[in-house]
LOPA-265200 format. One line per field, with one value per residue (C-alpha): residue in three letters; chain; x, y, z. Coordinates in Angstrom, 2 decimals. Layout:
N
code <- ALA ...
unit <- A ...
xx <- X ...
yy <- Y ...
zz <- Z ...
//
This chain:
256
code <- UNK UNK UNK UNK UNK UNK UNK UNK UNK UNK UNK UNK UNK UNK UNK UNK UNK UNK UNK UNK UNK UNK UNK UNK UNK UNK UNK UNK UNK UNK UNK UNK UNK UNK UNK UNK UNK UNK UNK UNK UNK UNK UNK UNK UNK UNK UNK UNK UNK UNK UNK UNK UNK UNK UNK UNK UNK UNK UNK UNK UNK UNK UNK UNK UNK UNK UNK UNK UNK UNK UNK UNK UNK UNK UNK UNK UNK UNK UNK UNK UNK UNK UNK UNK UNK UNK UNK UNK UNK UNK UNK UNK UNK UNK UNK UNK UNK UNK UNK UNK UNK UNK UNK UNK UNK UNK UNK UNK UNK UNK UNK UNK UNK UNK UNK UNK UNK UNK UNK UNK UNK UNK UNK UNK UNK UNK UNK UNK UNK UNK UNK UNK UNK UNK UNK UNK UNK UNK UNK UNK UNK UNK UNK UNK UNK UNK UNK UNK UNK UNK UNK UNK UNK UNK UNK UNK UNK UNK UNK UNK UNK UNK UNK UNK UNK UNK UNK UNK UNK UNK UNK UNK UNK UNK UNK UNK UNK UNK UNK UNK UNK UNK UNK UNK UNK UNK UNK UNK UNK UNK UNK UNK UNK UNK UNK UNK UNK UNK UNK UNK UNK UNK UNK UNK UNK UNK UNK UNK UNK UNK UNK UNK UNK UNK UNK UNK UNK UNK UNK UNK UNK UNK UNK UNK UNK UNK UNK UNK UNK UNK UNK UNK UNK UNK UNK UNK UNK UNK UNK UNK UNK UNK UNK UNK UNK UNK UNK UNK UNK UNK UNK UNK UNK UNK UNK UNK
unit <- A A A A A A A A A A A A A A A A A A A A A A A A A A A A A A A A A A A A A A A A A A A A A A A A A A A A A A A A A A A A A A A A A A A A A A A A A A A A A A A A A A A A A A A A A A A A A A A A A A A A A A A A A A A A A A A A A A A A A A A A A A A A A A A A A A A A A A A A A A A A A A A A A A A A A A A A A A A A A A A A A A A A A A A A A A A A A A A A A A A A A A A A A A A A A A A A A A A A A A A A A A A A A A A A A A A A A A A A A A A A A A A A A A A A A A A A A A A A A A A A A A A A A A A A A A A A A A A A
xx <- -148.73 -147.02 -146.18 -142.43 -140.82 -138.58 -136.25 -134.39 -130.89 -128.78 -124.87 -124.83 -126.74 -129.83 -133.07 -135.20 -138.00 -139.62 -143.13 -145.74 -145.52 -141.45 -143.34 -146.24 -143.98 -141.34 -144.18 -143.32 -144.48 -143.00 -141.94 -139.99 -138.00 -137.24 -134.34 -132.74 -129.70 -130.46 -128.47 -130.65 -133.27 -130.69 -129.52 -126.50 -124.41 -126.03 -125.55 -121.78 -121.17 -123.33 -121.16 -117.78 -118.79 -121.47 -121.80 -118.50 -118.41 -122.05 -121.07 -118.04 -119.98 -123.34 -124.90 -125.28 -127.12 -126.98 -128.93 -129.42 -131.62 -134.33 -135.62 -139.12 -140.34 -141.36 -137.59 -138.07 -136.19 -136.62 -134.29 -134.24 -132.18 -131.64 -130.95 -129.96 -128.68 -127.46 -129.04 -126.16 -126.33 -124.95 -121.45 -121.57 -121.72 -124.21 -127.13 -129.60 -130.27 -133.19 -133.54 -135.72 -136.12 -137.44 -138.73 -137.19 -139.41 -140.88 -137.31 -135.81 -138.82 -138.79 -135.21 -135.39 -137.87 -135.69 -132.70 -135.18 -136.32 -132.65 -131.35 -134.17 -133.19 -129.55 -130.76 -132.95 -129.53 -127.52 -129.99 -130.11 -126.84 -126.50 -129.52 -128.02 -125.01 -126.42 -128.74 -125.43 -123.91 -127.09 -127.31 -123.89 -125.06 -128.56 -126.28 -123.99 -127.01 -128.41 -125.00 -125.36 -128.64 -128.23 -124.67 -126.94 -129.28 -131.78 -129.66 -133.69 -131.60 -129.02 -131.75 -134.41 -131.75 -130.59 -134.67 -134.51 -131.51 -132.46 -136.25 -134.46 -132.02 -134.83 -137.14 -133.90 -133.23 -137.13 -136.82 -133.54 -136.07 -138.20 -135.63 -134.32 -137.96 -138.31 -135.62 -135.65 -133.73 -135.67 -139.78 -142.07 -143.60 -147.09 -148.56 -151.04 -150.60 -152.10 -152.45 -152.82 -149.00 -147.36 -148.63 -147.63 -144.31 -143.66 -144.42 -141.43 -139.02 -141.44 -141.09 -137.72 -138.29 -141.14 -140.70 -139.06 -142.57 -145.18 -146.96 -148.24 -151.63 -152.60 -156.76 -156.72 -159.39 -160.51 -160.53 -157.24 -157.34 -155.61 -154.44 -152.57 -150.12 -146.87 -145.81 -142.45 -144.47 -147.30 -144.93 -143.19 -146.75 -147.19 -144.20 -144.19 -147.54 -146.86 -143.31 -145.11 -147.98 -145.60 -143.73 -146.31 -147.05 -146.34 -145.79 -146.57 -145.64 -148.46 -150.43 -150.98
yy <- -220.64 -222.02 -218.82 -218.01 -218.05 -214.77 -212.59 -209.96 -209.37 -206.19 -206.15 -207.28 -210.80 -209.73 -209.92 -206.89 -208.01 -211.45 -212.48 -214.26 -217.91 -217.65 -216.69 -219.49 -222.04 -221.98 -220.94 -217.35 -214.25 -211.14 -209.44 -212.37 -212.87 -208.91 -207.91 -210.95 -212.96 -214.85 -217.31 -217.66 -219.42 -222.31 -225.34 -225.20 -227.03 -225.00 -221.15 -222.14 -222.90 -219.88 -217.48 -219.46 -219.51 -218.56 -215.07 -214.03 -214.94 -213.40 -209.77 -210.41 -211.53 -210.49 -214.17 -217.43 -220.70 -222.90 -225.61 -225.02 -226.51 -223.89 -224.46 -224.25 -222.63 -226.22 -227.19 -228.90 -228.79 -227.73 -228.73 -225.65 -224.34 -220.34 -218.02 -214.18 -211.41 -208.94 -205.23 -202.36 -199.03 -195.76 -196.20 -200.14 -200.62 -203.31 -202.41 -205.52 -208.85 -210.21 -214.00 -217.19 -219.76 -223.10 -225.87 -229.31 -231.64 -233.21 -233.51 -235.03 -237.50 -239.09 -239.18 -241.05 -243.11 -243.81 -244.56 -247.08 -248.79 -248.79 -250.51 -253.18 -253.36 -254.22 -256.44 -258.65 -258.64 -259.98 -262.01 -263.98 -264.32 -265.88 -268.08 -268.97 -270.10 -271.85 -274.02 -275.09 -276.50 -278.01 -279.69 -281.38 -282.57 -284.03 -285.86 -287.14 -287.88 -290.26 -291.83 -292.21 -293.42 -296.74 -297.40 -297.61 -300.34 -301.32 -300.19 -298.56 -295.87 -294.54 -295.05 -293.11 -290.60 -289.89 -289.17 -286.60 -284.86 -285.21 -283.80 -281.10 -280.51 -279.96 -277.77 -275.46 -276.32 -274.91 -271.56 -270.97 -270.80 -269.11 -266.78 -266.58 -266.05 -262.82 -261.63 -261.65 -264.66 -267.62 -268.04 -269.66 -273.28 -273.85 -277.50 -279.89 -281.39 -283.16 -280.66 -283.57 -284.94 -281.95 -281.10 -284.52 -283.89 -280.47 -281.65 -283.64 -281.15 -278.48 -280.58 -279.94 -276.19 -275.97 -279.22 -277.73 -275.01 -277.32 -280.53 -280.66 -282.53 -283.01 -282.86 -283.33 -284.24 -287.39 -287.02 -285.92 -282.68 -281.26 -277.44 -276.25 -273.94 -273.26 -275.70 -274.02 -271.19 -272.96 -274.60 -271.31 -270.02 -273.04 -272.70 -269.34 -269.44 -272.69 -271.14 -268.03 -269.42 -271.95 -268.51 -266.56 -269.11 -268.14 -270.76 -274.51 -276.20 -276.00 -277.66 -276.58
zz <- 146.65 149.66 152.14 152.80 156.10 155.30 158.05 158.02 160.30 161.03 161.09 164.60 163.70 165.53 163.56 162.02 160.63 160.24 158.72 159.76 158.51 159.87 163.37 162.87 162.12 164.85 167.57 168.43 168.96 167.56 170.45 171.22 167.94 167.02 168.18 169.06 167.37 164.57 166.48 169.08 167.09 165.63 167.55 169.29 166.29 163.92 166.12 166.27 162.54 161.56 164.32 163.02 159.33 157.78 158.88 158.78 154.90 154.15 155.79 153.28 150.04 150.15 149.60 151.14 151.08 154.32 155.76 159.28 162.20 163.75 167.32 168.01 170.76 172.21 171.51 168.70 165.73 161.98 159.55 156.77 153.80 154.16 151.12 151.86 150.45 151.63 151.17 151.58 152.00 149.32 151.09 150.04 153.91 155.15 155.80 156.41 154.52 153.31 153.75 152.32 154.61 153.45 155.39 154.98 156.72 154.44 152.26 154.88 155.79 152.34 151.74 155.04 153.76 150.50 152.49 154.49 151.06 150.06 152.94 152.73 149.03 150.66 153.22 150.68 148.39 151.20 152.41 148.92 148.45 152.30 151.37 147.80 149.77 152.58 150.34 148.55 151.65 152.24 149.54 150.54 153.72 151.71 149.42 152.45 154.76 152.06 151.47 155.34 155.27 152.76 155.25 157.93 156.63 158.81 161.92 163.64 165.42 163.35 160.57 162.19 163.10 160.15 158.90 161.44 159.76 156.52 157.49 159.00 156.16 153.42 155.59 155.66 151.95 151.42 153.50 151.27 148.61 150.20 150.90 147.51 146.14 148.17 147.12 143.84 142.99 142.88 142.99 144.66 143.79 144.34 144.33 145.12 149.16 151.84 155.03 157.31 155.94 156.16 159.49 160.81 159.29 160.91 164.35 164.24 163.78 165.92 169.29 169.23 169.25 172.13 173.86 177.01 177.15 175.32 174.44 171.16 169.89 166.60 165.89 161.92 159.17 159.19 154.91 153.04 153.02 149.54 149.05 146.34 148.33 148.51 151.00 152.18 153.11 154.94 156.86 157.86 159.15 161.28 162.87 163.56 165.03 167.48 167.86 169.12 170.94 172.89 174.28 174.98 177.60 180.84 184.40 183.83 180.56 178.40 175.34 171.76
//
């Protein structure tokens, strides 16, 4: 069994007796606790609402149960719940209390923890909603870009402009999956593809990013070089790891 922090206070507030564990745990010796205000041992925010509050009514009632913060004797803090009694004397008068202190540490570490993991939870919600959205609209500008693209003919420019657009439009249209995958609300899509193509094809939309820092070069298999893979997710680690290595660069515009 766990030990008990445990105290005892007076009718002044100042402290009688305290055990061992209370005196291991907070970093004190005895002859520096006894005989001081319980007070003295909470935070600031905590001494004033136990002065204000929670004394006042416990002298009154003969019970409480508070959550407090303790103060080390390094100044640290220790979130606890307290449970006392009070112990009163033949006249009814109060005599001392007798008080259970538990640690909340832990408690409070994995309900931060949960709150973490729910906020996540949130995030991944919003996030594939945004995404679910977004891929929408982008499927608009797809459809308008190829409406675009037969216009244009054999116009080289506008032609090979409009490639560029719709390149970039379905690379977005694949993270929105990607995004909607993680999330819960779509899945991911492996096939068969040719590393060397989709490489080639990512550059294109790449130089844009890391022109102004770096030069890229391409060293590929001679062969074709087929992978079943999710290709919306390979593409995400190239990018992030030429995005990355382009800014860790640092003085003259470099190669990757």
């Amino acid at each position: 069994m766990t030990p008990t922090m445990l105290h005892s206070i007076d009718g002044r507030g100042c402290i009688r007796e305290v055990s061992e564990i209370w005196l291991t745990r907070l970093g004190y010796a005895r002859d520096e606790v006894v005989g001081r205000l319980v007070t003295d041992f909470l935070s600031p925010a905590s001494a004033r609402y136990a002065r204000d509050v929670v004394l006042p009514k416990f002298y009154a009632t003969g019970a409480c149960d508070v959550e407090y913060e303790m103060v080390r004797s390094d100044g640290t803090t220790m979130p606890v719940r307290l449970h006392a009694v009070a112990i009163r004397d033949a006249a009814g008068a109060f005599d001392r209390s007798i008080a259970v202190i538990e640690d909340l540490t832990e408690q409070r570490a994995l309900e931060n923890k949960m709150f973490e993991a729910q906020k996540l939870e949130s995030l991944g919600l919003m996030a594939g909603s945004i995404a679910h959205d977004f891929n929408n609209l982008l499927a608009s500008v797809v459809g308008n870009v190829q409406i675009a693209a037969r216009a244009a003919g054999h116009i080289a420019p506008a032609a090979a402009a409009l490639a560029d657009i719709m390149t970039a439009a379905t690379r977005a249209a694949d993270l929105c999956r990607e995004l909607l995958a993680y999330s819960g609300r779509g899945r991911f899509h492996d096939e068969t593809i040719d590393l060397n193509e989709l490489v080639v094809e990512l550059v294109k939309v790449l130089a844009v990013n890391v022109g102004e820092r770096a030069s890229l070069e391409l060293d590929l298999v001679p062969e074709t070089a087929l992978v079943e893979v999710d290709a919306t997710q390979v593409r995400q680690v190239l990018m992030n790891l030429v995005v990355n290595a382009a800014e860790a660069m640092d003085g003259p515009r470099g190669t990757v």
